[in-house]
C-alpha positions as a Markdown table, in Angstrom:
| # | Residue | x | y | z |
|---|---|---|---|---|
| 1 | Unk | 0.0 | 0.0 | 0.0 |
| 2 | Unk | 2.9 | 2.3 | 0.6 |
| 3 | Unk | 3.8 | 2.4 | -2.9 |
| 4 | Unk | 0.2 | 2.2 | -4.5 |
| 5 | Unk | -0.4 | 5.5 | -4.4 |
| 6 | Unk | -0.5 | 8.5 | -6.5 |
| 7 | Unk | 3.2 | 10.1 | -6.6 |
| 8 | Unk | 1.8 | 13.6 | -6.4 |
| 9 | Unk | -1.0 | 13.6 | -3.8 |
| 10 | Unk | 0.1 | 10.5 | -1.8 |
| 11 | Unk | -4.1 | 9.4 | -2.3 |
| 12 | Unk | -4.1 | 5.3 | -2.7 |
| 13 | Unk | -4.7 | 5.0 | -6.7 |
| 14 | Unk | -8.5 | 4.0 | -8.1 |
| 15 | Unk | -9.7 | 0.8 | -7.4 |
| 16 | Unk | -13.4 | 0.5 | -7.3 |
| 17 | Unk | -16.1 | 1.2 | -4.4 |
| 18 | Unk | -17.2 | -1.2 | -1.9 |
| 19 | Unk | -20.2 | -1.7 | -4.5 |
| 20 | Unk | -18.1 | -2.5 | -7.2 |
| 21 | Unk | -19.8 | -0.1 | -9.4 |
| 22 | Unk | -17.1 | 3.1 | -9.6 |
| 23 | Unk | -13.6 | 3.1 | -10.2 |
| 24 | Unk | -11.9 | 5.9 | -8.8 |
| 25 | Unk | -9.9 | 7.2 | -5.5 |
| 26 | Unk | -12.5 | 6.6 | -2.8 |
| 27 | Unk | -12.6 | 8.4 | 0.7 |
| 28 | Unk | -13.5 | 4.6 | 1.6 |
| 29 | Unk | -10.6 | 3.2 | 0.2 |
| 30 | Unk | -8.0 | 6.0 | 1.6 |
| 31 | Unk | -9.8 | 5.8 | 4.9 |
| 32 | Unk | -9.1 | 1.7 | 5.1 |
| 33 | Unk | -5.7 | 1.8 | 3.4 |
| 34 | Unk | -5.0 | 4.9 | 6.7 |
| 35 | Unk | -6.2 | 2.2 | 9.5 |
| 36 | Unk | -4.2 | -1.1 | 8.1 |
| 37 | Unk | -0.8 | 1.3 | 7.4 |
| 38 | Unk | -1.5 | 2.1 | 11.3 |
| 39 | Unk | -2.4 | -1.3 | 12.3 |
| 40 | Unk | 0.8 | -2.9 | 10.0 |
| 41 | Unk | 2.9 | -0.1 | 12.1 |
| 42 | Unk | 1.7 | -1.0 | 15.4 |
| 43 | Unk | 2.6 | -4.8 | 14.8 |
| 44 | Unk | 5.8 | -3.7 | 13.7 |
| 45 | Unk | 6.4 | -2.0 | 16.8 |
| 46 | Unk | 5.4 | -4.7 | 18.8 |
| 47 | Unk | 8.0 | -7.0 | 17.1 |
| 48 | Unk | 10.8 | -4.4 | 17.2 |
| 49 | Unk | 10.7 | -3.9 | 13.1 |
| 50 | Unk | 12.0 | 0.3 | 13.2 |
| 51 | Unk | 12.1 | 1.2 | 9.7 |
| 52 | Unk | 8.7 | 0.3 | 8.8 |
| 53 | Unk | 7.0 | 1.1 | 12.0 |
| 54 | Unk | 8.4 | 4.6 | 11.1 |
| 55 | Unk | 7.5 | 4.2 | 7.3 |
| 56 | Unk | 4.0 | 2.8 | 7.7 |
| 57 | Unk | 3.0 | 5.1 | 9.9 |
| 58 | Unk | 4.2 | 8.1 | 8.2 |
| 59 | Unk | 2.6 | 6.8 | 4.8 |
| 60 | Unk | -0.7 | 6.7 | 6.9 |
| 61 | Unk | -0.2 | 10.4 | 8.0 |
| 62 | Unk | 0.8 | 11.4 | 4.3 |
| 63 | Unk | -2.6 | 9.8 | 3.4 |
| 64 | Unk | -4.7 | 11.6 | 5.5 |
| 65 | Unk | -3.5 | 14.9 | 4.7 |
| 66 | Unk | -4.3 | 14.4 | 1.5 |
| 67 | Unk | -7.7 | 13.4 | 2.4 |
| 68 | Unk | -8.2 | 16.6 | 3.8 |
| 69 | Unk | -6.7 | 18.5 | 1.2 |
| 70 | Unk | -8.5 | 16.6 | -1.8 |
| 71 | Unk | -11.5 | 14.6 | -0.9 |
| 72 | Unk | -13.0 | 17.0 | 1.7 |
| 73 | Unk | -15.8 | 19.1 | 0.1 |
| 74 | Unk | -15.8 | 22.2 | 2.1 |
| 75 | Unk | -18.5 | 23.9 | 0.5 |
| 76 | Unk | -20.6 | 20.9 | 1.8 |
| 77 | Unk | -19.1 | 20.5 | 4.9 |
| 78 | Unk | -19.2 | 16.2 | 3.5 |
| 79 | Unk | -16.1 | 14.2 | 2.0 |
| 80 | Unk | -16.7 | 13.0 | -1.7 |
| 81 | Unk | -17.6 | 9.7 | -2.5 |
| 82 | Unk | -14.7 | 9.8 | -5.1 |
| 83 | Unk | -12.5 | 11.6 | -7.1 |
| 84 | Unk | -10.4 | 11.0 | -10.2 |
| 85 | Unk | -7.1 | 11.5 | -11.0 |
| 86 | Unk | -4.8 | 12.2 | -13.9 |
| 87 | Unk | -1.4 | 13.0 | -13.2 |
| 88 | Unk | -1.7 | 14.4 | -9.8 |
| 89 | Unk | -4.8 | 16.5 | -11.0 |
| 90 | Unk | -8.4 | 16.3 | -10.2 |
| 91 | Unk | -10.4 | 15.5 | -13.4 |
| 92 | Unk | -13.8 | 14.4 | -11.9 |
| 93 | Unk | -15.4 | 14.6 | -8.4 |
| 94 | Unk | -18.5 | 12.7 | -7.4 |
| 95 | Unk | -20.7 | 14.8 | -4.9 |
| 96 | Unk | -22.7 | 12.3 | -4.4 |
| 97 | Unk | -23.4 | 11.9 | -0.5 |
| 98 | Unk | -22.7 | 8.4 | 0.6 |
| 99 | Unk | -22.7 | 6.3 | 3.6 |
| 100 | Unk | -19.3 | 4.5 | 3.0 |
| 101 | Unk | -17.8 | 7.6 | 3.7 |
| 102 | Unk | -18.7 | 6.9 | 7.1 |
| 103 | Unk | -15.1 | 5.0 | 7.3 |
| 104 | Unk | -13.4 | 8.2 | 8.5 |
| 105 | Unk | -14.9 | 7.0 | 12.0 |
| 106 | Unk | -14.6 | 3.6 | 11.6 |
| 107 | Unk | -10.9 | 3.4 | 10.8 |
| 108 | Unk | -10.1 | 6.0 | 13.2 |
| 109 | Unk | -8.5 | 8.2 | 10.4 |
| 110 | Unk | -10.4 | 11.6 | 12.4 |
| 111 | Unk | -11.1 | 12.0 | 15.6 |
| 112 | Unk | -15.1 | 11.5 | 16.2 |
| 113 | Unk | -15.3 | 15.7 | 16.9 |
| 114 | Unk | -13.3 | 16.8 | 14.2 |
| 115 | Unk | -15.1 | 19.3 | 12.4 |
| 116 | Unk | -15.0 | 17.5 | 9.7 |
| 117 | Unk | -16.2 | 14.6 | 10.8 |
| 118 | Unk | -19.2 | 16.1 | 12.6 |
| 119 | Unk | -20.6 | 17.6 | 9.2 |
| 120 | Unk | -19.8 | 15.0 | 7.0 |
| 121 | Unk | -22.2 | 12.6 | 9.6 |
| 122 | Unk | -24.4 | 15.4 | 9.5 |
| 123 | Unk | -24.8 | 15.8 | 6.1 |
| 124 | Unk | -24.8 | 11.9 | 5.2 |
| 125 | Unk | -27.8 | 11.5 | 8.1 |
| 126 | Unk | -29.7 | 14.3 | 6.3 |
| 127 | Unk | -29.3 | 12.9 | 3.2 |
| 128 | Unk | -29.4 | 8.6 | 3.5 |
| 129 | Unk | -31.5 | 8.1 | 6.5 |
| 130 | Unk | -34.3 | 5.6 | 5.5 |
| 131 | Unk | -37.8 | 7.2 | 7.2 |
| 132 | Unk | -39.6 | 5.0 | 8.8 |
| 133 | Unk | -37.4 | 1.7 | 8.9 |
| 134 | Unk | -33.9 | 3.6 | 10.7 |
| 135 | Unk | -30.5 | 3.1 | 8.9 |
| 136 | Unk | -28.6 | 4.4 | 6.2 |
| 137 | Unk | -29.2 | 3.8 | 2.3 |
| 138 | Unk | -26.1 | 3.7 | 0.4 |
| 139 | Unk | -25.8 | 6.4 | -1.1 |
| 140 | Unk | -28.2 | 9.6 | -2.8 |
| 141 | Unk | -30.4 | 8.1 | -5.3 |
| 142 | Unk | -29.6 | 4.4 | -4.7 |
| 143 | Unk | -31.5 | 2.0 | -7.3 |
| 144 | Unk | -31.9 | -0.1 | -4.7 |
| 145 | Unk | -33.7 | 1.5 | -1.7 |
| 146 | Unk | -35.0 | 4.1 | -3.9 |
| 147 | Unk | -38.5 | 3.1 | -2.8 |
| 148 | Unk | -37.5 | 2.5 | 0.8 |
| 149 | Unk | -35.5 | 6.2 | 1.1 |
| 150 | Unk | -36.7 | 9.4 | 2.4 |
């Protein structure tokens, strides 16, 4: 994962979405490539392994960053779904609120009352909660719960 990245924003490089349906440079993706680097430097602590304790965990950091610089929408106060890249540059953002995104809490990548965080579950409970039943649709417009959503 250390060398899977984009050379110019230190993002992981496109692979598609948890639903298998877009190829691009998730916030998903980043967020779960952040909390195994972490976890990968941690065990190497543990068994006394320096130089990639050291390197792990300062790929992690690199990767966050860039999540905050380029897949945090601060207009909308929400991170993208995804963003593509071509040679360092964005060429294509998808605004589309999703719950996946979610994954900035669950792999620790933010702390829980980072601003950032505290929109972004704002925004995706405004958006994807499912009247009525309780929980989160995937994402805006889903196909599949769109008779189920708000």
């Amino acid at each position: 994962m250390v060398s899977f990245r984009d050379e110019k924003t230190g993002l992981p490089l496109e692979t598609f979405d948890l639903w298998e349906e877009k190829l691009g440079v998730h916030t998903y993706t980043a967020a779960s490539v952040y909390a195994g680097l972490i976890s990968a430097s941690k065990f190497a602590e543990v068994v006394g392994d320096w130089e990639n304790m050291n390197k792990w965990k300062d790929t992690a950091n690199q990767i966050k960053e860039a999540m905050k610089k380029f897949l945090f929408d601060n207009d909308r106060g929400v991170f993208f779904k995804y963003v593509n890249l071509d040679d360092g540059k964005i060429t294509n953002v998808d605004k589309t609120v999703e719950s996946s995104t979610l994954g900035i809490v669950t792999f620790q990548v933010f702390d829980i009352n980072d601003p950032m965080v505290e929109s972004t579950v704002k925004v995706v409970e405004e958006k994807l909660w499912v009247k009525n039943v309780g929980g989160l649709a995937r994402y805006e417009n889903d196909f599949l719960s769109k008779d189920r959503r708000l």
